[in-house]
ChimeraX commands (.cxc) that place a marker at each C-alpha (Angstrom):
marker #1 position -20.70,-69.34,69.00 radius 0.5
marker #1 position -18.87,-72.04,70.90 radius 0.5
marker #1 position -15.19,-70.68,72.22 radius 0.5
marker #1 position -12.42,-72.26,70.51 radius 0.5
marker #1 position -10.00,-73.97,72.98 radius 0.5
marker #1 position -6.53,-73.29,72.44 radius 0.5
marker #1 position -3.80,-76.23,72.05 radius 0.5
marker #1 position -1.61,-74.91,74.89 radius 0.5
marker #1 position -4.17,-74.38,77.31 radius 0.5
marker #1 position -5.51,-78.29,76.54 radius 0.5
marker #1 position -1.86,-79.49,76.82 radius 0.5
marker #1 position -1.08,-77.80,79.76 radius 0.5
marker #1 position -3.92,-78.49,81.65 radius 0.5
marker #1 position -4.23,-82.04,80.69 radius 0.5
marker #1 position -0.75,-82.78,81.62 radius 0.5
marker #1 position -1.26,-80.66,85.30 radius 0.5
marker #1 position -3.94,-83.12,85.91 radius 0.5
marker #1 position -2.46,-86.68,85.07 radius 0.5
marker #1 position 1.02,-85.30,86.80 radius 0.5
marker #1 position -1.61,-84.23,90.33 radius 0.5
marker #1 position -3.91,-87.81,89.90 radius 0.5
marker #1 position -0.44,-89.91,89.82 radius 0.5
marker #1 position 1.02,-87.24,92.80 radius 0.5
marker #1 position -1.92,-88.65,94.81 radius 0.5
marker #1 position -2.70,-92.17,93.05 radius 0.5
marker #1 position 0.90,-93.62,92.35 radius 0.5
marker #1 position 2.99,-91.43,94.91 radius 0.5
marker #1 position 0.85,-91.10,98.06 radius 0.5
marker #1 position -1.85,-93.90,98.39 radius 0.5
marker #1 position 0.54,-96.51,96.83 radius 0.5
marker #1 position 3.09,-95.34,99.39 radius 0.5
marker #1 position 0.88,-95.49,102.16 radius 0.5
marker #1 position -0.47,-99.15,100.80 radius 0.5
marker #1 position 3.09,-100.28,100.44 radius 0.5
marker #1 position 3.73,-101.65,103.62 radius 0.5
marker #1 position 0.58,-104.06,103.97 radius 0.5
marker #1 position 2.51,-105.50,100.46 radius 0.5
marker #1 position 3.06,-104.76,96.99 radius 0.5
marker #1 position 0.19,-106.50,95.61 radius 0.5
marker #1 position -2.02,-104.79,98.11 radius 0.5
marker #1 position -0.84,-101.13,97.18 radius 0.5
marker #1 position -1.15,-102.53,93.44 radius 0.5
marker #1 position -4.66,-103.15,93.89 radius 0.5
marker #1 position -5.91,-100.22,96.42 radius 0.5
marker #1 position -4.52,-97.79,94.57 radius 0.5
marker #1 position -6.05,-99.23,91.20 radius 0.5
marker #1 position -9.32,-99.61,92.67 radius 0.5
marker #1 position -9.30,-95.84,94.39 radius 0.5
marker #1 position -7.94,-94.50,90.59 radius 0.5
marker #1 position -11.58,-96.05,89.02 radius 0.5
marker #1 position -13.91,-94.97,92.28 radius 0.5
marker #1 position -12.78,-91.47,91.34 radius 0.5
marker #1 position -13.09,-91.52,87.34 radius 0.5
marker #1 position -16.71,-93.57,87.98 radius 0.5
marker #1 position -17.53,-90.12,89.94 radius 0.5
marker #1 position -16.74,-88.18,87.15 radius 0.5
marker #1 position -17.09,-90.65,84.21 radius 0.5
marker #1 position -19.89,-93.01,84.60 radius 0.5
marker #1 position -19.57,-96.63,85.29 radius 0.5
marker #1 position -18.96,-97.61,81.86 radius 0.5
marker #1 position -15.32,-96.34,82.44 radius 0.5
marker #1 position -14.33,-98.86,85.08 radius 0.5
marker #1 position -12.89,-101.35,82.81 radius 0.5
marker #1 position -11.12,-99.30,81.30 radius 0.5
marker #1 position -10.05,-97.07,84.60 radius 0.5
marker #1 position -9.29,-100.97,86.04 radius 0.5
marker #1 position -6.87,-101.38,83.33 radius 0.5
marker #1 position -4.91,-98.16,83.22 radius 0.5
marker #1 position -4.70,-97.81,86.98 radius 0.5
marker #1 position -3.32,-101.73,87.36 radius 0.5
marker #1 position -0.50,-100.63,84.32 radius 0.5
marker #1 position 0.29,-97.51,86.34 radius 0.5
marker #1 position 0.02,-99.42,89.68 radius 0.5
marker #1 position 2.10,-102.30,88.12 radius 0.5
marker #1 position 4.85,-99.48,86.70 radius 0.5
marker #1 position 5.07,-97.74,89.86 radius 0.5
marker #1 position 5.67,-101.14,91.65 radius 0.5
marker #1 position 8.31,-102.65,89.04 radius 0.5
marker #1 position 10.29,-98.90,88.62 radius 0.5
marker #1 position 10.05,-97.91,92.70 radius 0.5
marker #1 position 9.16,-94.27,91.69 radius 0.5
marker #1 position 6.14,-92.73,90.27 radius 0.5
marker #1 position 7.62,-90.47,87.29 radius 0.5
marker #1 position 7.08,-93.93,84.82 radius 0.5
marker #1 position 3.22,-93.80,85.57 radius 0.5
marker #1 position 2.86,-89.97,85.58 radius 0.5
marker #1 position 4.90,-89.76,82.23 radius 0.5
marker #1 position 2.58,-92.80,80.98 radius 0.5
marker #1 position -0.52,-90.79,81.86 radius 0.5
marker #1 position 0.50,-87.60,80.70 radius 0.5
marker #1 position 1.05,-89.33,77.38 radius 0.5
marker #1 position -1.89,-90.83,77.37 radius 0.5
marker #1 position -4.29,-88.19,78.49 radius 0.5
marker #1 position -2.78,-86.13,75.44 radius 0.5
marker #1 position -3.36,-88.69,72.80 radius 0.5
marker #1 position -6.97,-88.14,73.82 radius 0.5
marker #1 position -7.19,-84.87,74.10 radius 0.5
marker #1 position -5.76,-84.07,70.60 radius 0.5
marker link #1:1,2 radius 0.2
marker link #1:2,3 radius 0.2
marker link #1:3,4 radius 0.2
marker link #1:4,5 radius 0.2
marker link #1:5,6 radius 0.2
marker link #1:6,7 radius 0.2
marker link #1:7,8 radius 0.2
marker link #1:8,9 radius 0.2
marker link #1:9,10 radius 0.2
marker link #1:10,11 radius 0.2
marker link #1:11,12 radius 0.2
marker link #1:12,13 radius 0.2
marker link #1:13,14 radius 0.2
marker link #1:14,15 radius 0.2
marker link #1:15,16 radius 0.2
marker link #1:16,17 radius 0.2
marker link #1:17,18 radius 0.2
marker link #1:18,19 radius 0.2
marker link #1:19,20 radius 0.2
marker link #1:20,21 radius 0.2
marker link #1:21,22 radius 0.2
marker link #1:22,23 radius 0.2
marker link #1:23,24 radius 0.2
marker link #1:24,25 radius 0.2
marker link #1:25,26 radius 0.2
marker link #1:26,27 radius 0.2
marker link #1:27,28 radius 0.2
marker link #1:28,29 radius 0.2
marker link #1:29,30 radius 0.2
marker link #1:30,31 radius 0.2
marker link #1:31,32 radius 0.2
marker link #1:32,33 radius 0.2
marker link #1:33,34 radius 0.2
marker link #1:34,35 radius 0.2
marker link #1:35,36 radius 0.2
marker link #1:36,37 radius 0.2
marker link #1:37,38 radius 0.2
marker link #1:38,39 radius 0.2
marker link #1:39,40 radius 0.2
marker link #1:40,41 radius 0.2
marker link #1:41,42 radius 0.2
marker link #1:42,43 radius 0.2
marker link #1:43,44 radius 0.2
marker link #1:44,45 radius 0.2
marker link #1:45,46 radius 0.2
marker link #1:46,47 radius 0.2
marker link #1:47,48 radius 0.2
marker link #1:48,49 radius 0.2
marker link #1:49,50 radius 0.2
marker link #1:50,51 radius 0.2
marker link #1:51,52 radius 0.2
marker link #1:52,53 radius 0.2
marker link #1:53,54 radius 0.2
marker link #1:54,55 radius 0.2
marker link #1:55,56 radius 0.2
marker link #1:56,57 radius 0.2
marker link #1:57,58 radius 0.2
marker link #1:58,59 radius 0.2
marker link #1:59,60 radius 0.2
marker link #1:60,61 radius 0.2
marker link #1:61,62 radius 0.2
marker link #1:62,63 radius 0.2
marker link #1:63,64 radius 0.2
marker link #1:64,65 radius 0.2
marker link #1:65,66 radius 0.2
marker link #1:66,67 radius 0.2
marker link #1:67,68 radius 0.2
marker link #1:68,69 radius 0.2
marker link #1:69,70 radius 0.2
marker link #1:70,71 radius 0.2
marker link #1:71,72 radius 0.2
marker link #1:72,73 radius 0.2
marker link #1:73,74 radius 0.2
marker link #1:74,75 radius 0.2
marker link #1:75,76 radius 0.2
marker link #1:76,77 radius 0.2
marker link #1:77,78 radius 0.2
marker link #1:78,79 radius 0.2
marker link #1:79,80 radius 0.2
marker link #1:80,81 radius 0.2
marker link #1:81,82 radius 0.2
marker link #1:82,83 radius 0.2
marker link #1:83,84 radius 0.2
marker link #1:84,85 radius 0.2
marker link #1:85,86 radius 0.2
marker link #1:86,87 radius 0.2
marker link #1:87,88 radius 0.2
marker link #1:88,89 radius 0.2
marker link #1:89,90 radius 0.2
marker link #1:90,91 radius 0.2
marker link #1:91,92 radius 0.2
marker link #1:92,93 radius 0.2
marker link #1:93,94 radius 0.2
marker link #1:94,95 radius 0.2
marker link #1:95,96 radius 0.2
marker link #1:96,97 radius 0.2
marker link #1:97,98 radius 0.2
view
């Protein structure tokens, strides 16, 4: 018999992993891309956020990996911090996950 997974442990982990991916995505490789430009750091870290997901995903996630790592991209950009995209992922990863 499959093992039931509990709420908590779903909520907790999924959050733990959209707060680390936007650490690394949002915080780090935007920040490191930010000095070649905005735009640039926009669209490296966009385009690093899908290579990972098609590694775990598939390719028929890249569209939609394109999308959500341009509107996390864009809110890191517009807000100057990365909270906006990690609280935008978090949210989102749990509206999939439940």
């Amino acid at each position: 018999m499959p093992r039931r997974v509990r709420p908590a442990f779903l909520i907790v982990t999924n959050t733990l992993a959209a707060v680390a991916e936007e650490a690394w995505f949002r915080r780090l490789c935007f920040g490191l891309l930010a000095p070649a430009g905005t735009g640039f750091a926009v669209v490296g870290s966009t385009v690093l956020f899908a290579a990972v997901h098609v590694s775990i995903y598939g390719y028929w996630v890249l569209p939609l990996d394109l999308a959500a790592g341009l509107l996390l991209a864009w809110q890191r950009s517009v807000t100057g911090s990365w909270a906006a995209p990690a609280i935008t992922h978090v949210v989102a990863n749990l509206l999939i996950a439940l």
